[in-house]
C-alpha positions as a printed NumPy array, in Angstrom:
array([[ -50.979,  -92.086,   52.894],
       [ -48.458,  -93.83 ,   54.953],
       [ -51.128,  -97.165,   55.112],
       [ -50.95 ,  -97.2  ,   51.769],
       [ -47.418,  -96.791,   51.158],
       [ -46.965,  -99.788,   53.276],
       [ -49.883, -101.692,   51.95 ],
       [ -48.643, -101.662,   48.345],
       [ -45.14 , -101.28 ,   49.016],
       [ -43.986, -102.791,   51.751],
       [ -46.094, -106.02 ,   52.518],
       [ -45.451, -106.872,   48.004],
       [ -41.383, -106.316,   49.393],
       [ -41.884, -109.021,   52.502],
       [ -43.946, -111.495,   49.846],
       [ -41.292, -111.452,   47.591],
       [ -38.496, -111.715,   49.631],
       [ -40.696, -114.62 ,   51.827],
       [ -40.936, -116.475,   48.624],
       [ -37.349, -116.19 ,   47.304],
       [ -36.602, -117.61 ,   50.799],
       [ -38.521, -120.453,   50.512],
       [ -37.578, -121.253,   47.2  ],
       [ -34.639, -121.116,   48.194],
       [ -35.278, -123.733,   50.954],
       [ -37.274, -126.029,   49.029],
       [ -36.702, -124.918,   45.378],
       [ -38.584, -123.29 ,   42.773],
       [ -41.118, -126.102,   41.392],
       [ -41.959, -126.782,   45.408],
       [ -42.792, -123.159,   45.984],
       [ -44.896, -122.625,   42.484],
       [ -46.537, -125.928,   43.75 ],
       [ -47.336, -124.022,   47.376],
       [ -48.582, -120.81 ,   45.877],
       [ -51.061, -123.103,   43.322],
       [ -52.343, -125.541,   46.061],
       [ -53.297, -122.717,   48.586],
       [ -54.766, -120.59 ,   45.645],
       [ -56.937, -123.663,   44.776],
       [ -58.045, -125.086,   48.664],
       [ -58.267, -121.36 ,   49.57 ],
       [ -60.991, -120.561,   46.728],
       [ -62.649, -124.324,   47.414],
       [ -62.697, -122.933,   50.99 ],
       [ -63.84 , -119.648,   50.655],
       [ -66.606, -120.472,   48.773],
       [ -68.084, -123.32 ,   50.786],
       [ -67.899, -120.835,   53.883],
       [ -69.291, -118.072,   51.503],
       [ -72.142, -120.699,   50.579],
       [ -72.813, -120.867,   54.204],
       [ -72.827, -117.582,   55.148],
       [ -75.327, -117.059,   51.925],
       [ -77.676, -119.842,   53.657],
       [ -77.235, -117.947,   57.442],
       [ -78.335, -114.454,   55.544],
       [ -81.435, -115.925,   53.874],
       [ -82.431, -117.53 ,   56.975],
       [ -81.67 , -114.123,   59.038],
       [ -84.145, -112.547,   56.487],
       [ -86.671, -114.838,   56.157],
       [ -86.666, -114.759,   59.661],
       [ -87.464, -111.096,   59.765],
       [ -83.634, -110.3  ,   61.72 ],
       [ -81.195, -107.861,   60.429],
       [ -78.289, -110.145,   59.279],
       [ -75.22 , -107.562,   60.069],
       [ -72.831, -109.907,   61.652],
       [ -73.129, -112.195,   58.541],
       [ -72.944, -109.635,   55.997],
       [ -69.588, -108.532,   57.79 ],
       [ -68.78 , -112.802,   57.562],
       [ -69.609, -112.407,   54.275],
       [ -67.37 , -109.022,   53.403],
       [ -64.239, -111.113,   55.603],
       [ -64.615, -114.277,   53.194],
       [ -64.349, -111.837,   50.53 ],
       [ -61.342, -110.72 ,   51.521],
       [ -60.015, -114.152,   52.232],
       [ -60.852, -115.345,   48.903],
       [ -58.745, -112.119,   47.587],
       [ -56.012, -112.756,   49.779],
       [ -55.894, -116.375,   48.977],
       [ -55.846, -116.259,   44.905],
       [ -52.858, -113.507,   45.807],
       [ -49.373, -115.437,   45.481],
       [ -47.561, -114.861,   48.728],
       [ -47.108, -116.093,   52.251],
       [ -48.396, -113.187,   54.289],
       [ -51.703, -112.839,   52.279],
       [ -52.375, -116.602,   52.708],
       [ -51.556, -116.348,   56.281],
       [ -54.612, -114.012,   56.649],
       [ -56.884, -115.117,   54.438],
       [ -56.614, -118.91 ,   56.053],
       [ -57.205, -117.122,   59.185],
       [ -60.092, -115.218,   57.935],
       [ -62.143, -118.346,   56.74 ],
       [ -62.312, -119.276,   60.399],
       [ -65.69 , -117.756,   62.18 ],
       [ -63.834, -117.208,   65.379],
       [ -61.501, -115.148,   64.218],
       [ -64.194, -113.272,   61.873],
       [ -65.761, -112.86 ,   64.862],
       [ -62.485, -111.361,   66.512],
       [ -62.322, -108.844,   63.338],
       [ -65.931, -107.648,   63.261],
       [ -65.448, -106.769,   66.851],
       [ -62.67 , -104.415,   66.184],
       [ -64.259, -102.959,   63.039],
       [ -67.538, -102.549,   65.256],
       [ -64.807, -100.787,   67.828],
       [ -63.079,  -98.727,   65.108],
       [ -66.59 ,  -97.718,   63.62 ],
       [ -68.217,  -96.339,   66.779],
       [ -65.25 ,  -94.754,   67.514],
       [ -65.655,  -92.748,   64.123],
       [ -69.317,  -92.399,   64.904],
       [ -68.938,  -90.587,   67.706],
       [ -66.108,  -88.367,   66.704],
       [ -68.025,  -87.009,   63.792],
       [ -71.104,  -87.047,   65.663],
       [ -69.643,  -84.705,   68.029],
       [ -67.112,  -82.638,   66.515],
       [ -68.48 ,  -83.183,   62.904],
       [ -66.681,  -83.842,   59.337],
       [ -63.957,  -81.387,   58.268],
       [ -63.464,  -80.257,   54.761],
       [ -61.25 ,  -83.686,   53.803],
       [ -63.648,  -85.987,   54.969],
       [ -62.062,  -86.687,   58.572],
       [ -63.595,  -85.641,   61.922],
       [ -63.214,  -82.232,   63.06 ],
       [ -61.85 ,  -80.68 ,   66.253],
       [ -62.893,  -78.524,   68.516],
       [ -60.393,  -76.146,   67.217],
       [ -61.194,  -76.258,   64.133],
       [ -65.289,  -74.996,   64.85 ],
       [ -63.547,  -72.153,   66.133],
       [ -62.188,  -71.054,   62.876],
       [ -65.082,  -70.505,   61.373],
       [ -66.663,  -67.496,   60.37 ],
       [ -70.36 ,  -66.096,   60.059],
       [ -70.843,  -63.686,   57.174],
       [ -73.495,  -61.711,   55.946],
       [ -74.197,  -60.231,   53.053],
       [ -76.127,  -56.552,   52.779],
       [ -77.433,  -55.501,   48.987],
       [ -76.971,  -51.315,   49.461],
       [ -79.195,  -51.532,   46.309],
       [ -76.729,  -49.585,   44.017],
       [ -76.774,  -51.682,   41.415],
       [ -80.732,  -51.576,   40.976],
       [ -81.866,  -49.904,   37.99 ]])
């Protein structure tokens, strides 16, 4: 909840007040101009690196490999090309950043990190009732029932 408060909340706050700043600085038809330009090279750019990625797939494949590493390319120029078309210094910040395969790289390391993490916690302590891994404390809450039919209600 809180990740989301700040996603939508905060970081929109920072962009706006980021861009009043700078058009401040450099005035209004400067800072339009900004947000336009890197909304334009950042889709140009994102889609020749998406075009690339495409090429490294079909290659992967044809080759008989499992292309994971550029699928997760792929999914990161997504993103960039999202962040980029978004008005705002922050988001362009990390978009530019996430056209560049190094720090993709960077990124699918952690998300391979963050992922086996999960992995392992559900894999041992399994998935609780809202989706998130369990505890041990929590498989000790649980209790076994059993039914018995006294046949009463048999006619």
């Amino acid at each position: 909840m809180l990740r989301l408060l700040i996603l939508f909340t905060i970081v929109p706050l920072v962009e706006l007040w980021l861009l009043i700043s700078i058009g401040e600085v450099i005035g209004p038809f400067y800072t339009i101009a900004i947000i336009l330009v890197t909304g334009v090279v950042g889709a140009s750019l994102a889609r020749w690196q998406g075009i690339l990625c495409l090429q490294t797939v079909q290659r992967q494949i044809q080759a008989g490999q499992l292309p994971t590493d550029s699928l997760l390319d792929g999914l990161g120029i997504l993103v960039a090309a999202a962040l980029l078309i978004t008005p705002g210094v922050l988001t362009d910040i990390v978009g530019f950043t996430l056209l560049i395969p190094s720090a993709r790289r960077v990124v699918r390391r952690m998300l391979g990190h963050i992922i086996r993490t999960k992995i392992h916690r559900i894999s041992t302590h399994g998935m609780g009732p809202n989706g998130s891994a369990t505890s041990d404390y929590d498989h000790d809450r649980i209790i076994d029932v059993r039914i018995i039919d006294s046949g009463k209600d048999k006619k």
